[in-house]
C-alpha positions as CSV (number, residue, x, y, z in Angstrom):
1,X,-7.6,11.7,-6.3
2,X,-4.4,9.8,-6.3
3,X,-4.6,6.2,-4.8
4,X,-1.5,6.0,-2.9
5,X,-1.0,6.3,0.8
6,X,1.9,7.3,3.1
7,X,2.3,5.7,6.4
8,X,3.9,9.0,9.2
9,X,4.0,9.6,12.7
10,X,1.3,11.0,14.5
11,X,2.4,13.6,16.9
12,X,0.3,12.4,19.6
13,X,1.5,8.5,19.7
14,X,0.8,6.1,16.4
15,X,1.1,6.2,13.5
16,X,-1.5,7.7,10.9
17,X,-2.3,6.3,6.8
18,X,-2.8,9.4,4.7
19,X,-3.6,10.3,1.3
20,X,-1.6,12.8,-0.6
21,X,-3.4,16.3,0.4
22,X,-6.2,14.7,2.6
23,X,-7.1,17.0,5.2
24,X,-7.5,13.7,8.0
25,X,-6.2,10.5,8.3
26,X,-7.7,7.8,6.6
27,X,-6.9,5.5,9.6
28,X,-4.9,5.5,12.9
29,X,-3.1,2.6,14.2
30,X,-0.8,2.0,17.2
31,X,2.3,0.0,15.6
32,X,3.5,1.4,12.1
33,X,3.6,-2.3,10.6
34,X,-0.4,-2.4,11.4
35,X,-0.7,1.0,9.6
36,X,1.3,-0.2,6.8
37,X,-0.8,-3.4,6.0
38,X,-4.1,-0.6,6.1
39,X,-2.3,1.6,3.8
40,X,-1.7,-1.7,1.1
41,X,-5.1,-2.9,1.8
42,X,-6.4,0.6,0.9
43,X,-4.7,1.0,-2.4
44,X,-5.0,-2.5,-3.5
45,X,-8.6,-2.0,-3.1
46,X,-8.4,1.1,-4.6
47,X,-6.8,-0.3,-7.4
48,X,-3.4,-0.1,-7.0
49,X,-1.0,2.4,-6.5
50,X,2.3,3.0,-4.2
51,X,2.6,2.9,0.1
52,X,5.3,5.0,0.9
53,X,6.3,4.4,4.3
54,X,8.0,7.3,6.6
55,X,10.3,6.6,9.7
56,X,9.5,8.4,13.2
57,X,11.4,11.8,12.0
58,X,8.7,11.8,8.9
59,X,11.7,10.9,6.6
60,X,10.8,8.1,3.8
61,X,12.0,4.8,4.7
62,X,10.4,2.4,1.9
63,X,8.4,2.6,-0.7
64,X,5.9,-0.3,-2.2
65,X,4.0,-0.7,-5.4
66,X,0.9,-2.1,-4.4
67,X,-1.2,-4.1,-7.0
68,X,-4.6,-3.9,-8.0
69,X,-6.5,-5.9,-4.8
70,X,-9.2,-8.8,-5.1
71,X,-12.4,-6.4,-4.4
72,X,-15.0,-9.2,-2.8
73,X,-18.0,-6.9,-4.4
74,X,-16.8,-6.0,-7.9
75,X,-19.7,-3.5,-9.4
76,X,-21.8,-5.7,-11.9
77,X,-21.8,-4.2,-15.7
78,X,-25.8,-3.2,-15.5
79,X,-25.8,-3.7,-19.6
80,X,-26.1,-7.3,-19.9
């Protein structure tokens, strides 16, 4: 599954972080600039990928390359 996310208009009020061919939401939030920190938090976590950001027509607006994030709980190599 890709990591990247777009932030788009929920019909009924919001705005909505999705994944490329998800069937839901991977969050809902009421101002698009909360949505789009979510959608960067996800894919830096994720490790990396791009937040493409729609405006209230669902035509893209902006697009950002996200960076691997700083995961607090990195797995631990079980071989040492």
């Amino acid at each position: 599954m890709s990591n990247n996310r777009h932030v788009v208009p929920n019909p009924n009020g919001g705005w909505d972080v999705e994944a490329p061919g998800a069937q839901r939401a991977s969050s809902h939030h009421d101002t698009q600039a909360d949505a789009e920190r979510r959608a960067k938090d996800i894919v830096g976590n994720l490790g990396g990928g791009e937040v493409v950001v729609h405006d209230r027509r669902g035509q893209i607006r902006d697009s950002d390359t996200v960076a691997p994030g700083n995961d607090p709980s990195p797995p631990k190599d079980a071989r040492h």
